[in-house]
KOLSEBA-320647 format. One record per residue: x, y, z of N, C-alpha, C in turn. Coordinates in steps of 0.1 Angstrom, whole numbers, plus 5000, padded with zeros to 4 digits. Atoms other than C-alpha are relative to their C-alpha. Layout:
// residues N
XYZXYZXYZ/...
//
This chain:
// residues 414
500950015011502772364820500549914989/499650085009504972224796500149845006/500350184995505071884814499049934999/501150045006501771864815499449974984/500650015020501371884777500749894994/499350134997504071624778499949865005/500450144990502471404803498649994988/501450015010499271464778500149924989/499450095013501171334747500549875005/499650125001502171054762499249925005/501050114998498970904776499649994985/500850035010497470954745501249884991/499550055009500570794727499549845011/499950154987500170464756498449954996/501650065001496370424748500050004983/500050025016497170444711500949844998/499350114999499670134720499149895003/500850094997497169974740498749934993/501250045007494369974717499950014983/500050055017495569964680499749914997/500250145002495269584681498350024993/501450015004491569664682499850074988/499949955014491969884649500249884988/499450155013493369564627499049935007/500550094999490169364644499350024987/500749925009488269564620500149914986/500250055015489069414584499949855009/499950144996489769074603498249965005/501550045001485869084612498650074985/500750005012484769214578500549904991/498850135006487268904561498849894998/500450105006485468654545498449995006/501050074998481968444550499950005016/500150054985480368424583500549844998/499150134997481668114599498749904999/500650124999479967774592499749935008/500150084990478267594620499449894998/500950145003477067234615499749945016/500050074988475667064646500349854999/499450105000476966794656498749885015/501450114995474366604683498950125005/501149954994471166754702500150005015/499649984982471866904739498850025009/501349884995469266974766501150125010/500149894990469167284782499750105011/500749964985468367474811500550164998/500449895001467167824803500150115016/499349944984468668044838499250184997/500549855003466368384839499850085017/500349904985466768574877499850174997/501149895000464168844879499350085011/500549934989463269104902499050094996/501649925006459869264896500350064986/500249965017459469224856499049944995/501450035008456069164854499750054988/500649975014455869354827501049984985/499550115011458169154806500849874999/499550115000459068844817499649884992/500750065012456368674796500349974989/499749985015457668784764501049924995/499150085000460868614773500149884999/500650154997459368274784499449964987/500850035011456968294751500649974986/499250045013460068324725501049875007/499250134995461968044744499449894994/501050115003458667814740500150034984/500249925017458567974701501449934997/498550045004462167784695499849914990/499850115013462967584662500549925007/499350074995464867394688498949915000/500850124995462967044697499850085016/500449944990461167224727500249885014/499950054987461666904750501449975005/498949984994465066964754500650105006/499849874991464767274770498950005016/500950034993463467334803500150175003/499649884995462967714817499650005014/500049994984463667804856500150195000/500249844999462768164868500349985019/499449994986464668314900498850105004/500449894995462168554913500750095010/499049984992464568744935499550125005/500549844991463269004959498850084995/500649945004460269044944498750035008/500849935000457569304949498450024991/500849985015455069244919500149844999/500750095004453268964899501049904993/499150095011456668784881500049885002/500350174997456568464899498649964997/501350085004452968424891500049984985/499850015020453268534852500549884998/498750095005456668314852499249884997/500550135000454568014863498849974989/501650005009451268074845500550004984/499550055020453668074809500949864999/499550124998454867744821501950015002/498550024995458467804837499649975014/499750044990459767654868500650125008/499249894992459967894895500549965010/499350024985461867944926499550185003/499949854992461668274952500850015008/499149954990464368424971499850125005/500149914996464168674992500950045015/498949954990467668785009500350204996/499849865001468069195012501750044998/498449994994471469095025501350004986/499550075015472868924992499550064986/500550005015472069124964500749994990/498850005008472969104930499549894992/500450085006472568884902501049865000/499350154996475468654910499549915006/500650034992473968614944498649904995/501450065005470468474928500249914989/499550175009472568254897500349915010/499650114989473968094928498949905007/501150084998470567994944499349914990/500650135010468967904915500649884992/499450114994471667674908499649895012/500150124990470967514936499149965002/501450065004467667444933499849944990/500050105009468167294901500449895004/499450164996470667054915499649915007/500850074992468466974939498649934994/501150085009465766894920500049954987/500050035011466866824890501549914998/498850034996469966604900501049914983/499250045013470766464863500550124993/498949865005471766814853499550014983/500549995011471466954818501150014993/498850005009473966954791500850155001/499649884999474267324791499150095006/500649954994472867604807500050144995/500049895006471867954793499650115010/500449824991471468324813499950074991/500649835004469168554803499450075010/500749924986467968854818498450044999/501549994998464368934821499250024987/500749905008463669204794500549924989/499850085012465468954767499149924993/501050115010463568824737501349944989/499050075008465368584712499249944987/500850085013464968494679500349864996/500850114998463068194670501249874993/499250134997466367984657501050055011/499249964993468268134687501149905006/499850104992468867784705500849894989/498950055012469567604676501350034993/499049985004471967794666501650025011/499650034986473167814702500849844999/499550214999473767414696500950004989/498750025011475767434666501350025007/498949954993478267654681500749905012/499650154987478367404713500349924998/499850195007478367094692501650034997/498249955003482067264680500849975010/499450044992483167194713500850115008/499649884986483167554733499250005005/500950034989482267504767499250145001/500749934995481367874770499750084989/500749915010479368034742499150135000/501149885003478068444736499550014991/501050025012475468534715500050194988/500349855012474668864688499150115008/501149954992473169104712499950144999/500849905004470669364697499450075008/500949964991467969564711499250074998/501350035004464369604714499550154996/500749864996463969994720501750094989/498549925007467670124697499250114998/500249875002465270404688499750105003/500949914991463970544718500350125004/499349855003466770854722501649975001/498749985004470270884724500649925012/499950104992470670704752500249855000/500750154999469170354745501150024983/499350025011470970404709501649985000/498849974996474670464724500249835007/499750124996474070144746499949884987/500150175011472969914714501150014991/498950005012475670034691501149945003/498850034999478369994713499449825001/500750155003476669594720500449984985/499649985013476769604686501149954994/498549935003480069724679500949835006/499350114991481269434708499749864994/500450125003479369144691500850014984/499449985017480669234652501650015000/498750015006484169364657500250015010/498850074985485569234694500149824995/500050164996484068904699500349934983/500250095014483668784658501650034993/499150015007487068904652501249905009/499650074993488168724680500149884997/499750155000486568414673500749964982/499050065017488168414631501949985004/498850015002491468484650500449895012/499550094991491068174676500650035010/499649964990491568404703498049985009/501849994995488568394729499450125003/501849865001485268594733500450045010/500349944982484068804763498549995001/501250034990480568684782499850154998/500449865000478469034779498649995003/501150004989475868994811498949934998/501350035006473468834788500049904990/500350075015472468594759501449925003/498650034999475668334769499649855005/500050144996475867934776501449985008/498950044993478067754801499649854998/500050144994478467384800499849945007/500350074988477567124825501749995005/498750054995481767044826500350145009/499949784993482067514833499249925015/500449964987479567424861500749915012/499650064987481067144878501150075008/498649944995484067334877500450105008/500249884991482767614895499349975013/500250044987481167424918498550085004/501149914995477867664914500250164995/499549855006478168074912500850045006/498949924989481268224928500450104997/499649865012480868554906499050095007/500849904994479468804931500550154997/499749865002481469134917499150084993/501149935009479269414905500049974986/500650045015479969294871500749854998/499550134995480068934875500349904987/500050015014479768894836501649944998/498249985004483968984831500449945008/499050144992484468804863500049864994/500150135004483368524850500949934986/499349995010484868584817501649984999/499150024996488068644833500649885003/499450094994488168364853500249864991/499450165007487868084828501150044989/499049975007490068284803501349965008/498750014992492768274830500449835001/500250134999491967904834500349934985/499950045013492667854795498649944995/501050015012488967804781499850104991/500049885012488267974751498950034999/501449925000484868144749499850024984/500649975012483068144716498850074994/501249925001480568344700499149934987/500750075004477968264682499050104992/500849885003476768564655498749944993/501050025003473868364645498850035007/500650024989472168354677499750125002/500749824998470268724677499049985014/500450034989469368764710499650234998/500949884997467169134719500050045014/500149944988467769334749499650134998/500549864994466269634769500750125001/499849904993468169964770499550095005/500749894991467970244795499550144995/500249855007466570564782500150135009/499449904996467270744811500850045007/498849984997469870944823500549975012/499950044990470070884858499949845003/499550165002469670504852501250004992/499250035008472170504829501050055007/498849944990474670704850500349865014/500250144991473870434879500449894996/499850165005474070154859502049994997/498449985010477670264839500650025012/499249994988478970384876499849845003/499850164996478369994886500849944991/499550045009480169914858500850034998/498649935003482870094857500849995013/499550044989483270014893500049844999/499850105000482669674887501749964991/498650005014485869674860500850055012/499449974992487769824889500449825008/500650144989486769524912500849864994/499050135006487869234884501550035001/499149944999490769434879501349965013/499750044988491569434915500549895004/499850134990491469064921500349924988/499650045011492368944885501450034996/498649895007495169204872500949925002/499250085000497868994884500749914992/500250185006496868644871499950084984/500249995012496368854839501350084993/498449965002499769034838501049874996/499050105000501368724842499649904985/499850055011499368594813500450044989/498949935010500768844792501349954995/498750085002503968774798500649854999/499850145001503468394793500149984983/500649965014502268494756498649974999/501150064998498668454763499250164995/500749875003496468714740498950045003/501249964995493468654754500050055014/499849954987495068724787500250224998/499549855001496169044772498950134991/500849935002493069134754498950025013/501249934989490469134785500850085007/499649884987493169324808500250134995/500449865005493169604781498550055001/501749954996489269564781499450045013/500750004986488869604819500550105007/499549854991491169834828500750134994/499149905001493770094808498950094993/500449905006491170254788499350115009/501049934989489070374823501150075003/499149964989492670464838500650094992/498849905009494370644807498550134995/501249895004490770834796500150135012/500549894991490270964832501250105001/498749924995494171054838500050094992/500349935011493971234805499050124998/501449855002491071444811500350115013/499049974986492671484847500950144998/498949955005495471624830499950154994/500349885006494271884807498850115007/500849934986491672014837500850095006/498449944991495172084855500250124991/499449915009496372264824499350114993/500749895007493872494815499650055015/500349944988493372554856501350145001/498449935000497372664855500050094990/499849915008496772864823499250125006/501049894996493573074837500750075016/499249854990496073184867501050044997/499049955004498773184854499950164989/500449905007497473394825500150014986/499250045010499273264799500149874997/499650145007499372974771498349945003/501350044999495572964776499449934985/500250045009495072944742500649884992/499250095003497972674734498949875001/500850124994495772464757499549944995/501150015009492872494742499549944989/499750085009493672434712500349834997/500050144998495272114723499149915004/501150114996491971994744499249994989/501149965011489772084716500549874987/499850105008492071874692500249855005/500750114996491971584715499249925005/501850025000488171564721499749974988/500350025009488171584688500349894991/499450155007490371274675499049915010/500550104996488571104698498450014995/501750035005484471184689500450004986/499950055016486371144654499749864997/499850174999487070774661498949945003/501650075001483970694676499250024991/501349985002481870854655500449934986/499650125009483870624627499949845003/500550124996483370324646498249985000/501450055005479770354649499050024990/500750085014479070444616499949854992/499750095006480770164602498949895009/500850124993478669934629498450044996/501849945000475670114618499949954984/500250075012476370044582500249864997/499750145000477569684585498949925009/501250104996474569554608498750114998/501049945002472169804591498649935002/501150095004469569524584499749975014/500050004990469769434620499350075008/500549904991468869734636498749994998/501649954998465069804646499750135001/500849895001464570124640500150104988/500149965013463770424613501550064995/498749935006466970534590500250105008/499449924995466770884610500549975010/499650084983466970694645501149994998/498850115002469770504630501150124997/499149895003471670854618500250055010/500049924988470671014646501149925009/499450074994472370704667501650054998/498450065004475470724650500350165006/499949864989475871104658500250105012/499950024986475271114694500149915004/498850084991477370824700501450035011/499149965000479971004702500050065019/500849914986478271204733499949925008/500550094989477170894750501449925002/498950064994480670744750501050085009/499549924991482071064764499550045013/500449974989479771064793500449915009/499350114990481970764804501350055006/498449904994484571024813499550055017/500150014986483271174842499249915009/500650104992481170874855501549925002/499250044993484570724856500850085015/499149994988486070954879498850035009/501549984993482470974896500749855008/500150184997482870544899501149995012/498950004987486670624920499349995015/500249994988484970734947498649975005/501750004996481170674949499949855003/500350154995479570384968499449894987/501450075009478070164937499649885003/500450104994475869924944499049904990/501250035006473469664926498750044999/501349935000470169824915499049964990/501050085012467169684896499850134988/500149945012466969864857498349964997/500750075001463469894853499549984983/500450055013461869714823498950054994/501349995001458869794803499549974983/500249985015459069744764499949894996/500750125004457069484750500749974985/499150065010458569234724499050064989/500849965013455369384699500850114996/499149885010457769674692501249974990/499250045008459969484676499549914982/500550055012457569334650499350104999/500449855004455969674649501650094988/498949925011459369794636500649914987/499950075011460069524615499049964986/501449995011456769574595500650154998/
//
């Protein structure tokens, strides 16, 4: 018993090592003036959207693209239709994007389908585009998105993420937990990142790659369930520096329910396994080179999933051992109770502070937004047992479905 309470104190002391850095990002992304972007020339682009039955919002997506302050003939938009079942390839085309259709059962996955469509551009489009943007279906963007997309680029980072909001933050506790932490990731990871000239992290959505990124990849070679951090990974390890771009308000879909969201976060947390697996190494070694960005993604991908579960692991053990033993139940107790509690302390101090720092931001009513911050705390703790769920369960790519029309978003902002 007493080892265990031992072994207890010293994960927690090891995850307090691992992740204080991110405590001091905090004032370093409340520090001064947003950052100054001047552009420097005019890029085209090539709008990347693979879609698997989102008739009922792919439109919305295509119509704020066309809606750009950008010079609209320097964009072009290409739609993957990928396995689809439903009207998306006809919508896609009827709002004037270039489609393509795939239809492999074998290959799923959204790597799988950047890869094709890729290659259908090159083929048809063999002068290539200066840069290239991935969005996902249910994204809407606001109307200087692109432009300010080009500033950032014109600075001379090949790989640029964006400010990513979302459309539904007020639907229940669910869809609010997913935007905060986004949120949370765009304000004080990536923006304190980019003041301290360390690099960003790609976050599945709203992100630019260069034409030089693609040659270099040769196409898509990012098939892990979360091909986002692979990707992120691999050019970090490669020494590119990834930039963000908090001007660029980009609007995404969260899940509202629980069984999606369980699904989805098991792929995710298995995918983080996966980079982990085939990265860890190359990212140890950048550690020890002195490489911080080597050393901030391999804290973001892996110790917090491995020290949370062991830790919960741990005190399971120790209140199993008290209830036969018979004795020191209450010691326990005490102890889990005060370590549940430092921790829904901390969160539920991170996403105030994110709730009051991009208040203006948010889309929905003050109580939503109280309410949010509240049962955050809940929704980050449900990543405890979907991690030790994720160890063993098969996870697989699965379509999230969409349905929340971009009018809710000028409905809440009236």
């Amino acid at each position: 018993m007493h080892t265990l309470q031992i072994l207890a104190m010293i994960i927690a002391g090891v995850f307090f090592l691992c992740y204080s850095y991110q405590i001091l990002y905090i004032p370093v992304a409340l520090r001064g003036k947003k950052c100054q972007e001047e552009p420097v020339e005019l890029h085209t682009f090539a709008a990347l959207i693979c879609a698997r039955n989102e008739a009922a919002v792919i439109a919305d997506l295509i119509e704020s693209l066309k809606g750009q302050t950008y010079p609209s003939e320097l964009t072009e938009i290409f739609v993957l239709a990928d396995n689809c079942t439903d009207a998306t390839a006809a919508i896609a085309r009827s709002h004037g994007a270039t489609v393509y259709e795939r239809f492999n059962r074998a290959q799923v996955g959204k790597g799988y389908a950047l890869e094709a469509l890729l290659e259908h551009i090159r083929e048809d489009r063999p002068a290539g585009f200066d840069a290239y943007l991935v969005f996902d279906a249910d994204n809407v963007l606001a109307p200087d998105y692109l432009e300010r997309m080009n500033e950032t680029f014109s600075q001379g980072y090949e790989i640029v993420t964006s400010y990513r909001n979302s459309k539904n933050y007020g639907d229940n506790w669910i869809s609010a937990g997913y935007a905060l932490w986004f949120l949370r990731e765009s304000q004080y990871l990536n923006r304190a990142r980019m003041k301290l000239g360390s690099s960003c992290a790609v976050g599945g959505t709203g992100f630019l790659f260069s034409r030089k990124v693609l040659e270099g990849m040769d196409g898509w070679p990012f098939y892990l369930l979360t091909e986002d951090i692979e990707f992120s990974v691999h050019h970090i390890l490669k020494g590119v520096r990834i930039g963000y771009c908090e001007k660029a308000e980009l609007f995404d879909e969260q899940p509202t329910d629980f069984r999606q969201s369980w699904r989805q976060r098991t792929r995710w947390t298995k995918g983080y396994l996966q980079v982990f697996g085939r990265y860890g190494w190359g990212l140890v070694r950048g550690m020890f080179r002195g490489d911080f960005s080597a050393f901030d993604m391999g804290m973001t991908i892996m110790p917090a999933f491995f020290l949370s579960v062991t830790g919960l692991i741990v005190q399971l053990a120790a209140l199993a051992l008290c209830v036969l033993d018979g004795d020191g139940l209450g010691d326990v107790l005490q102890a889990t109770v005060q370590i549940f509690g430092s921790m829904c302390g901390l969160i539920l101090i991170l996403g105030a502070l994110t709730t009051i720092t991009e208040w203006k931001h948010i889309h929905a009513t003050t109580w939503e937004k109280l309410r949010a911050v509240l049962t955050f705390p809940l929704f980050m703790l449900t990543y405890l047992p979907i991690g030790i769920y994720a160890v063993f369960a098969k996870a697989e790519w699965k379509p999230i479905e969409h349905k929340v029309s971009a009018k809710r978003l000028t409905q809440r902002a009236a």
